[in-house]
N, C-alpha and C positions, 0 to 999 in steps of 0.2 A: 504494500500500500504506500502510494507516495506521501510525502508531508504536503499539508497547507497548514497556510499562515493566512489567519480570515484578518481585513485590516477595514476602517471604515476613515472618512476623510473627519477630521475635529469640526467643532463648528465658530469656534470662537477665534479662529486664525485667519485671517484676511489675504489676498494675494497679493503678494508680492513683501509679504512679513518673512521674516528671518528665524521663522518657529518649526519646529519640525510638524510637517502637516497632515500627519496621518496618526493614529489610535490604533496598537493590536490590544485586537479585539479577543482572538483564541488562535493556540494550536494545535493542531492534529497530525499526530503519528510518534514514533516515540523516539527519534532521533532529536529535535532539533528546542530548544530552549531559548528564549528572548526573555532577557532583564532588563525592558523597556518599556514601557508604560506610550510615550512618544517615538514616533522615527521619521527619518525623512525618504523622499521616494527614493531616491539612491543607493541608499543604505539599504532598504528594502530588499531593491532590486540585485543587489550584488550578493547581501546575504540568500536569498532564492538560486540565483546563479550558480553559487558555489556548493550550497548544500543539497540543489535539485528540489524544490520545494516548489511550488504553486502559491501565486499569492491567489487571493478572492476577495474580492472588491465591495464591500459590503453596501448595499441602499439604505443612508443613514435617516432618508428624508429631510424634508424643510418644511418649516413652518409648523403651528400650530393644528392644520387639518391631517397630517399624514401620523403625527407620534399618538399619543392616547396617554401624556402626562399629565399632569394639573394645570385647570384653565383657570385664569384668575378676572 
């Protein structure tokens, strides 16, 4: 079974901000381990590369009609 690395894009990071702009979210399979809470797509991209892993892009949605948190 391959690894993946599920990641969803943050929402509070703007473009063209100097913040790492991606959130893992989970992984799956029992190789690979991230002590990262934030990453950036490079980083990502090269750790997938080298360990053979699949990223998955998660649909974080926007806005208040797509989540089902507290409306105030």
């Amino acid at each position: 079974m391959a690894s993946k690395i599920f990641v969803r894009e943050r929402r509070k990071v703007e473009k063209g901000e100097k913040k790492p702009r991606f959130r893992v979210v989970g992984v799956s399979g029992p190789d690979i381990k991230l002590y990262v809470k934030h990453i950036r797509k490079k980083e990502l991209d090269q750790i997938c590369r080298e360990s053979g892993a699949d990223t998955v892009y998660l649909d974080a949605g926007q806005g208040k009609k797509d989540g089902g948190g507290q409306s105030t």
